[in-house]
C-alpha positions as CSV (number, residue, x, y, z in Angstrom):
1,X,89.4,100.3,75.3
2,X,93.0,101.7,75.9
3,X,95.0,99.3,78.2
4,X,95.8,101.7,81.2
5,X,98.1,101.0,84.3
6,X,98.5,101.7,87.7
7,X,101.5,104.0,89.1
8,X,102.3,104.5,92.8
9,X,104.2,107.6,94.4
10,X,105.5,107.6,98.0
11,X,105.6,110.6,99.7
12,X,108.8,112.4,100.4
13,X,108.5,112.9,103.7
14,X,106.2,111.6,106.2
15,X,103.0,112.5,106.7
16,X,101.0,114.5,109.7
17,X,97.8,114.0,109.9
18,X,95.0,116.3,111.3
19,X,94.5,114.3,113.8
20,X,97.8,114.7,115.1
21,X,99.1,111.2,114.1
22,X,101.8,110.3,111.6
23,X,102.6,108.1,108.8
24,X,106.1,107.7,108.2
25,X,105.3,105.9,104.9
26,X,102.5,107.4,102.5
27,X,102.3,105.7,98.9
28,X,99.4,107.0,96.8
29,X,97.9,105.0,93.8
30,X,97.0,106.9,90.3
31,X,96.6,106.6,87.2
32,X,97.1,109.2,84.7
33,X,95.4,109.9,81.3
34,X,96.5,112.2,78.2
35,X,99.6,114.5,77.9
36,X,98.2,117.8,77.7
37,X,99.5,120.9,79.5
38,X,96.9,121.1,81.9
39,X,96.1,119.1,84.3
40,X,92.3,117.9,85.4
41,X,92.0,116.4,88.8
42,X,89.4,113.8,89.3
43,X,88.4,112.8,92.6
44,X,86.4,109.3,92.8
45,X,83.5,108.6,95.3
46,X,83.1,106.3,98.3
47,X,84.4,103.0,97.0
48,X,86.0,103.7,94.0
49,X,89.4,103.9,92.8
50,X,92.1,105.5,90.9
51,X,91.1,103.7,87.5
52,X,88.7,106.1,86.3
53,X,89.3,105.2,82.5
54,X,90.7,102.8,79.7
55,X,91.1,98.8,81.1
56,X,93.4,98.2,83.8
57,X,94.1,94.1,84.3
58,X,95.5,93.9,87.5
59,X,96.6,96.2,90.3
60,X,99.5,94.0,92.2
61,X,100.3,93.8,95.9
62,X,96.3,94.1,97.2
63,X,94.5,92.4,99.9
64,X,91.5,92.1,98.1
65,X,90.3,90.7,94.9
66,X,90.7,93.2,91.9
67,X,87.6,91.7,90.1
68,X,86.3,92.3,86.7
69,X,84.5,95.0,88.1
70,X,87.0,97.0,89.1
71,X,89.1,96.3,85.6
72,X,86.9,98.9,83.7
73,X,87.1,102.3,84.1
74,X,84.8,103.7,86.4
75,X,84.1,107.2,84.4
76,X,84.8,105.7,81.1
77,X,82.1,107.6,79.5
78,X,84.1,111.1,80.4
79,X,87.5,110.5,80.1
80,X,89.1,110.1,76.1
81,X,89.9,112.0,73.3
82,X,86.8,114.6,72.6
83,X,85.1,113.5,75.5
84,X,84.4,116.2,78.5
85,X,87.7,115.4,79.6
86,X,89.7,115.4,76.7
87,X,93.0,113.6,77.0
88,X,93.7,115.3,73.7
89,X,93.7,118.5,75.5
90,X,94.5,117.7,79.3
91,X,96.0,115.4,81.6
92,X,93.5,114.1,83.4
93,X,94.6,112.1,87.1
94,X,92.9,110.3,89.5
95,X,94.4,109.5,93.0
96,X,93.1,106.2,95.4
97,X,92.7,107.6,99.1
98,X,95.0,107.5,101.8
99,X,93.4,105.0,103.5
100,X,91.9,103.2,100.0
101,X,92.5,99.6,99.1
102,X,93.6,99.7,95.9
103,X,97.2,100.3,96.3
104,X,97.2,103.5,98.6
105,X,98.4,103.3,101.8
106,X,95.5,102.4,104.0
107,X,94.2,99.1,106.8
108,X,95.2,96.2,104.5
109,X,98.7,97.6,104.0
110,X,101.8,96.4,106.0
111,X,102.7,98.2,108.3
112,X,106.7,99.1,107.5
113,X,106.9,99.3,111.9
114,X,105.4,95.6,112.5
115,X,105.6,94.4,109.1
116,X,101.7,93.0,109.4
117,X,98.8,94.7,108.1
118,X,97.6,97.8,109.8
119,X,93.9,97.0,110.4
120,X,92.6,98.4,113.6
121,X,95.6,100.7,114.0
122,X,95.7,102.3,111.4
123,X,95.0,105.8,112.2
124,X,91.7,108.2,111.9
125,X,91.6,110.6,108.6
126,X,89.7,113.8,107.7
127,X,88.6,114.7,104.1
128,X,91.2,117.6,104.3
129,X,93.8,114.2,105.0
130,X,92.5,113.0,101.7
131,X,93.0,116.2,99.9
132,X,96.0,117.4,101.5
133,X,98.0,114.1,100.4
134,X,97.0,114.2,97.1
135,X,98.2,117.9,96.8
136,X,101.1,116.6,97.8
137,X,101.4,114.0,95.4
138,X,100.7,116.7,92.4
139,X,103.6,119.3,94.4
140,X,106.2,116.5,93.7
141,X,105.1,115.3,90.8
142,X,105.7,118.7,89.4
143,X,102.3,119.7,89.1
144,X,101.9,123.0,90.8
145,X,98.4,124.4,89.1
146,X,95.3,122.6,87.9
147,X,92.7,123.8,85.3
148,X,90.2,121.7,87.0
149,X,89.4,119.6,90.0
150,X,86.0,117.4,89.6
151,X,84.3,114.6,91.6
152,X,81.0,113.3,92.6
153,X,79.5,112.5,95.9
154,X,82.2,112.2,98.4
155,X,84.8,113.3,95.5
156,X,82.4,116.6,95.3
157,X,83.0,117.1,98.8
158,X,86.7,117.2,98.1
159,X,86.6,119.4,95.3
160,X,85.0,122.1,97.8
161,X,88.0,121.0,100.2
162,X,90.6,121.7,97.6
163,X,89.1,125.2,96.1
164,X,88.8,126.3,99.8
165,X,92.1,125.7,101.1
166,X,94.3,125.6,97.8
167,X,92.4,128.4,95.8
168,X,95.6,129.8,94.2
169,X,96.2,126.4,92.9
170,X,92.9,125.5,91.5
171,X,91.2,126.9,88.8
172,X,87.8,125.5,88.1
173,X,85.9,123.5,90.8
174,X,83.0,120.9,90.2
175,X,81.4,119.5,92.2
176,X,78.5,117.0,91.0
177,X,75.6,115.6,93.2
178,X,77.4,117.2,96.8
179,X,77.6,119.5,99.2
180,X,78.9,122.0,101.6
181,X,78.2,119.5,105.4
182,X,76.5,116.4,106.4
183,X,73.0,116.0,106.1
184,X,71.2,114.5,109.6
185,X,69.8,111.4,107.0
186,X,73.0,110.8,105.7
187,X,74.9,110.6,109.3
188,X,71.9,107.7,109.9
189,X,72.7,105.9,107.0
190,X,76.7,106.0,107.4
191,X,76.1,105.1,111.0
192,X,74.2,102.2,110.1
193,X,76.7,101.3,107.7
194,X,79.2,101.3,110.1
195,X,77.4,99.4,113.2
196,X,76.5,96.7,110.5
197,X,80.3,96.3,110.2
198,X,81.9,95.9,113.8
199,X,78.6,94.3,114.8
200,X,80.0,91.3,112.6
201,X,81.5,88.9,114.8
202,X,83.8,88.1,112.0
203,X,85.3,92.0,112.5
204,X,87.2,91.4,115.7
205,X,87.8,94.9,115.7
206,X,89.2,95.6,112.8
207,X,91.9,92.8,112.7
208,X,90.6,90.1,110.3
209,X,92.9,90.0,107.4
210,X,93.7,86.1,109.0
211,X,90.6,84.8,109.3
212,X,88.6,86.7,106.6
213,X,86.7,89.6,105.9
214,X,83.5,90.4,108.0
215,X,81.4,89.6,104.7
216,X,77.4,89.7,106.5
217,X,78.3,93.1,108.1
218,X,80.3,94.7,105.0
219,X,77.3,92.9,103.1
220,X,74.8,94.5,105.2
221,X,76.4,98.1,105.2
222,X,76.5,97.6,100.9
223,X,73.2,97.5,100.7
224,X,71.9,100.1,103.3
225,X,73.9,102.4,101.2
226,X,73.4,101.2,97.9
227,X,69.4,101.9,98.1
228,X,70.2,105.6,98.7
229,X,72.7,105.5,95.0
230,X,70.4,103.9,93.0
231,X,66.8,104.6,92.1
232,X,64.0,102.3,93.1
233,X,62.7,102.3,89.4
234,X,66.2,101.4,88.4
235,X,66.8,98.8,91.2
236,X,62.9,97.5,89.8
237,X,64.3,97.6,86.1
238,X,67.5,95.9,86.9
239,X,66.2,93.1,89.4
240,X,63.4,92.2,86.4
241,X,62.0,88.5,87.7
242,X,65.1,86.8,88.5
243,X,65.9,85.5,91.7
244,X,69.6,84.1,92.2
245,X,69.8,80.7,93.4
246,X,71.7,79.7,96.5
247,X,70.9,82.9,98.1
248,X,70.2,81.9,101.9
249,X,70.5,84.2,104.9
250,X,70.8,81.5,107.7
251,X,67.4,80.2,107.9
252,X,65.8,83.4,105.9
253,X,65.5,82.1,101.8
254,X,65.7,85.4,99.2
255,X,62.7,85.2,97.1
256,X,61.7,88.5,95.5
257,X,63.7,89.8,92.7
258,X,64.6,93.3,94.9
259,X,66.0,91.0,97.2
260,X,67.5,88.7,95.1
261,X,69.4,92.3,93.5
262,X,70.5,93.3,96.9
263,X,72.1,90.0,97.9
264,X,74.2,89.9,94.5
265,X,75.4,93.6,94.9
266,X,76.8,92.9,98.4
267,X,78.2,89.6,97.3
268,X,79.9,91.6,94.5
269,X,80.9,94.2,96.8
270,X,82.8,92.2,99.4
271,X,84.9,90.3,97.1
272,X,86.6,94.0,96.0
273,X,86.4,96.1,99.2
274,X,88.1,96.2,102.4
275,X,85.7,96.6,105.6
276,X,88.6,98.8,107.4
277,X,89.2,100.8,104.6
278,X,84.7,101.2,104.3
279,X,84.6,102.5,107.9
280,X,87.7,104.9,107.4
281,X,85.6,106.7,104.7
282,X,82.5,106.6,105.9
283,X,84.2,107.8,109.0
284,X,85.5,110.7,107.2
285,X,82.1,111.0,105.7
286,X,80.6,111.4,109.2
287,X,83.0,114.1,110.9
288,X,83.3,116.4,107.5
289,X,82.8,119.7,109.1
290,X,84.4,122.0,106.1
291,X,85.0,125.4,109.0
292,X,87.0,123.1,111.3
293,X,89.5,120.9,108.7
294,X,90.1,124.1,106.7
295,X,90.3,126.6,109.6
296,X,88.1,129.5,108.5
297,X,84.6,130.6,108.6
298,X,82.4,129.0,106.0
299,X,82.1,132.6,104.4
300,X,85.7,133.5,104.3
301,X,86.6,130.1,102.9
302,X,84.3,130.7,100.0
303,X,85.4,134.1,99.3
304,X,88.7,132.7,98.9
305,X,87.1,131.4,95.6
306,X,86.4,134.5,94.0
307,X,88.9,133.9,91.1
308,X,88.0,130.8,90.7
309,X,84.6,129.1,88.4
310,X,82.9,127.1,90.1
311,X,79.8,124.7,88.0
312,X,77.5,122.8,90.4
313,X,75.5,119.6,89.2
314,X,72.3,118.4,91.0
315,X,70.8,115.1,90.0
316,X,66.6,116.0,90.4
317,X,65.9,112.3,91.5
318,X,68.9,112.3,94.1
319,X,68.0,110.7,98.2
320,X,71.4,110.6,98.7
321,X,72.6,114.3,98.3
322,X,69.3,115.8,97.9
323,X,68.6,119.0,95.3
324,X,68.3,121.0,98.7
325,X,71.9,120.8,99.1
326,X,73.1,121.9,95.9
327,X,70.7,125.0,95.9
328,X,72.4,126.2,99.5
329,X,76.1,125.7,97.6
330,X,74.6,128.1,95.1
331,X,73.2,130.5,97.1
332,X,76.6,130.7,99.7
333,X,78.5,131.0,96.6
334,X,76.8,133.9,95.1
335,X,76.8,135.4,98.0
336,X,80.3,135.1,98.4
337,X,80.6,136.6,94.8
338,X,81.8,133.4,93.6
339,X,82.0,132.9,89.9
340,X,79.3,129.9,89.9
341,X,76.6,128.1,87.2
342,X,74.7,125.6,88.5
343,X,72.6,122.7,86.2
344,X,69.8,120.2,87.0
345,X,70.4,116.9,85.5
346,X,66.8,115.5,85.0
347,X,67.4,111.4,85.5
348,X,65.3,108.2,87.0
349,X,69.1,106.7,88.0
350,X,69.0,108.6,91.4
351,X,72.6,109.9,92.8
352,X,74.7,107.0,90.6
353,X,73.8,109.4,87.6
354,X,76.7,111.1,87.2
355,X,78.7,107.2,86.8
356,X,76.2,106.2,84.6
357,X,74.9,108.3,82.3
358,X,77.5,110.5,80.5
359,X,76.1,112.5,77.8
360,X,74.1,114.0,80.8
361,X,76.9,116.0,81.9
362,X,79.1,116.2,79.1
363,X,78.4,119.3,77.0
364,X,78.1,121.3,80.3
365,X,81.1,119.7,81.3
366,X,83.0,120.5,78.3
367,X,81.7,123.9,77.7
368,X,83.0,124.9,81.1
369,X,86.4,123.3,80.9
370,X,87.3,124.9,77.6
């Protein structure tokens, strides 16, 4: 495994949000892959990061821990020479938020005004925030055009953010395992999510960074989402018979193996994440509305696409974006006239699929890029 490195790239100028707030300061996190002439945009899901490939040691300057975990690309399986995103051909890069933890400007920075972290002040985002700083990273970076933008879950609701209001500057768009809004099942479980967090008492609103992270309630909101990523045959296969010792809930001891699983992937989880920066993206989750952040009429903003290709990916055992929501993409994009293919991964994994298992996707995915 290639030993890969972070860069960072402050923005020229400051930045205006949607929301009418702005940062003065704006440094993005990314790490780049390959050398070829053009350039492959990957946008990472909920809690991941810009190290989508090769092994990355350490990230300096964060407030949380950069574990072993996080060391390891997360879409190793895709990103290499001959691989669906061939670094021999392309060069592929993959941005942390605004408003990540893992060295983009987001809570647990300092704030340049106050010099402490920003925590509960830092302001709210949209997913159009998201998209429209890392465009501006790519402007100044010279990178005007891209062959390709790509992401799963969250990132897939990006990559239908960027086609739709950058279309002359994006090529091919795929989304894997999205959407085109917010499903009523998913706004329960982010909302969940979130009230587990600033019910924690350790929270105190969002200003913790002295006295620790909220770990029951980030915990809590871990595994709430987690069972919709994961099958439950996986989670079955993976828990086996083992239950971890030590794992008490105040009073309550863990003692199936499902629970003993849970309990370890929110331990694991808190030790690399930021709470702030979890509620910020669900929060942009929750309010994605793609007619109001891009300013146009669903239809119009698809039609825009028209010169674009567009290849969807559903994931059959999915609860997280169900198949449903795929099939709709496809039918507003062919009615739009939109260039479009669309491909059913068959998979027990559930939604975390498309992280896990790559030779899935990656004849499609290579196919469509070349």
């Amino acid at each position: 495994m290639n030993e890969t490195e972070t860069q960072f790239h402050t923005l020229k100028e400051p930045f205006r949000l949607q929301g009418g707030a702005v940062l003065e300061e704006v440094t993005l996190a990314y790490e780049r892959y390959g050398s070829g002439f053009e350039t492959i945009v990957v946008f990472h899901a909920l809690t991941g990061s810009q190290h989508a490939a090769g092994f990355t040691p350490d990230v300096p300057g964060l407030a949380i821990e950069w574990t072993d975990e996080c060391q390891s690309g997360w879409w190793e399986g895709f990103i290499g020479p001959g691989m669906a995103l061939d670094t021999d051909r392309f060069t592929v890069i993959c941005i942390n938020y605004l408003g990540g933890c893992y060295g983009s400007t987001g809570p647990s920075s300092i704030d340049p005004a106050t010099g402490r972290r920003y925590g509960a002040t830092f302001p709210e985002l949209t997913l159009t925030d998201l998209v429209d700083s890392q465009m501006q990273l790519l402007t100044e970076i010279g990178i005007d055009r891209v062959h390709g933008v790509v992401g799963g879950s969250v990132g897939g609701l990006m990559c239908v953010i960027a086609a739709t209001k950058y279309p002359d500057r994006v090529e091919r768009v795929i989304p894997i395992a999205a959407g085109l809004g917010v499903t009523s099942l998913q706004v329960l479980h982010n909302f969940e999510q979130m009230f587990a967090i600033t019910a924690d008492p350790a929270f105190l609103e969002g200003d913790y960074y002295e006295t620790g992270q909220p770990e029951l309630g980030l915990g809590l909101a871990r595994m709430i989402g987690h069972k919709t990523f994961v099958s439950l045959a996986t989670m079955r296969e993976r828990a086996r018979d083992e239950v971890l010792p030590g794992a008490n809930l105040g009073g309550y001891q863990v003692g199936h193996p499902l629970e003993s699983y849970m309990f370890h992937q929110a331990a694991k989880f808190v030790r690399r994440f930021d709470a702030n920066t979890y509620l910020r993206i669900m929060e942009v989750w929750q309010r994605f509305d793609l007619e109001a952040q891009v300013g146009a009429p669903e239809r119009e903003l698809l039609a825009r696409c028209r010169d674009q290709k567009w290849l969807l990916f559903t994931i059959d055992s999915d609860v997280c974006f169900y198949p449903e929501e795929q099939s709709e993409m496809y039918d507003r994009l062919e009615e739009a006239g939109v260039p479009v293919r669309w491909f059913t991964v068959h998979s027990v994994k559930g939604h975390d699929s498309f992280l896990i298992e790559p030779w899935l996707y990656q004849p499609l995915l290579a196919d469509f890029l070349t």
